[in-house]
GUTORLO-295060 format. One line per 4 residues: number of its first residue (from 1); their letters; for each residue x, y negated, z negated of N, C-alpha, C, CB. Coordinates in steps of 0.1 Angstrom, whole numbers, plus 5000, padded with zeros to 4 digits. Glycine has a CB too. Layout:
N
NUM> A> X/Y/Z/X/Y/Z/X/Y/Z/X/Y/Z | ... .
END
This chain:
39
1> XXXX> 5008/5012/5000/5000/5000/5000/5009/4988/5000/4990/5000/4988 | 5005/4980/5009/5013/4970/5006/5006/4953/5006/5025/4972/5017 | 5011/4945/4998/5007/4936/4993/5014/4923/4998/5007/4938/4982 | 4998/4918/5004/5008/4903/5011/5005/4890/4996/4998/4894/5033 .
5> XXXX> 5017/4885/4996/5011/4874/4985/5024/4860/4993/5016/4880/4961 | 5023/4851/4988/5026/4837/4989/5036/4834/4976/5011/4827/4987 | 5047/4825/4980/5055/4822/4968/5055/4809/4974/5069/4829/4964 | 5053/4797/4955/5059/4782/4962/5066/4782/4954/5051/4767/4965 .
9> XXXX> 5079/4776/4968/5093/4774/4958/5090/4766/4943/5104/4763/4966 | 5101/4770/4939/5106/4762/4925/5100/4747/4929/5126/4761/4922 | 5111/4742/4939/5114/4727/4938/5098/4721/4939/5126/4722/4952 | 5090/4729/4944/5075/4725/4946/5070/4720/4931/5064/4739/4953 .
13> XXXX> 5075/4722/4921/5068/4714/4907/5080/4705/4905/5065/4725/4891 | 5090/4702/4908/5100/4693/4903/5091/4676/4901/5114/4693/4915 | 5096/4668/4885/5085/4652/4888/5071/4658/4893/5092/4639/4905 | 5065/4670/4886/5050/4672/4890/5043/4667/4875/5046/4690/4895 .
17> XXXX> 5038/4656/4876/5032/4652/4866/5020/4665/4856/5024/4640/4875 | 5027/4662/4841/5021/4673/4831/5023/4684/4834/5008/4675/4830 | 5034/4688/4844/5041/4705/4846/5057/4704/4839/5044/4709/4867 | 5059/4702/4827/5069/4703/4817/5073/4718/4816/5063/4697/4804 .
21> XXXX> 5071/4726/4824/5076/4740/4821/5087/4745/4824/5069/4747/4826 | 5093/4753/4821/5109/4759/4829/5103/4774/4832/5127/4759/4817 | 5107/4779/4847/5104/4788/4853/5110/4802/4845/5109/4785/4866 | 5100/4813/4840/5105/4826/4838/5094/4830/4849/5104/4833/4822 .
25> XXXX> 5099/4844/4849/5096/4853/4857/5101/4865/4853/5099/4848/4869 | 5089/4874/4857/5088/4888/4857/5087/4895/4867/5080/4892/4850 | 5099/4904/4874/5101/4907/4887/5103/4926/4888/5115/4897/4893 | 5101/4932/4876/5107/4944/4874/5093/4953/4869/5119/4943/4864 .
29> XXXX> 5077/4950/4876/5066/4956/4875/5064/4965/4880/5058/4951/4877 | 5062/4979/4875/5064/4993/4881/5048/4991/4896/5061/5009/4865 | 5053/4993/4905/5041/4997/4914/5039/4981/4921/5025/5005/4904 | 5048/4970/4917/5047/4957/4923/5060/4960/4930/5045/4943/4912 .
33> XXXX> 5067/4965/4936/5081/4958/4941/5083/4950/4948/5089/4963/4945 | 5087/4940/4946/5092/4930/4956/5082/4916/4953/5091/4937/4975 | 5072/4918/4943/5063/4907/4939/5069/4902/4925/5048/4913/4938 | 5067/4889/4920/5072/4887/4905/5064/4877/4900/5088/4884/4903 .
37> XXX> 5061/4876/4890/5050/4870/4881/5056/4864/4872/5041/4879/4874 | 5053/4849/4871/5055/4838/4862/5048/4837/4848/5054/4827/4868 | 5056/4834/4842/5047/4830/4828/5055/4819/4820/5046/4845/4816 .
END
């Protein structure tokens, strides 16, 4: 099965007003490979 998804770069929140976050990510989801999930 394979899964189409979308990534927006990093730099796409840089000076994004009320987005104070620093990027993690979770890239090592059994049965996702090659997808990775932020939190």
């Amino acid at each position: 099965m394979t899964i189409k998804a979308l990534r927006t770069p990093d730099e796409r929140f840089e000076n994004l007003s009320g987005w104070d976050y620093a990027p993690h990510y979770v890239d090592d989801l059994p049965g996702y490979e090659g997808l990775r999930m932020h939190y």
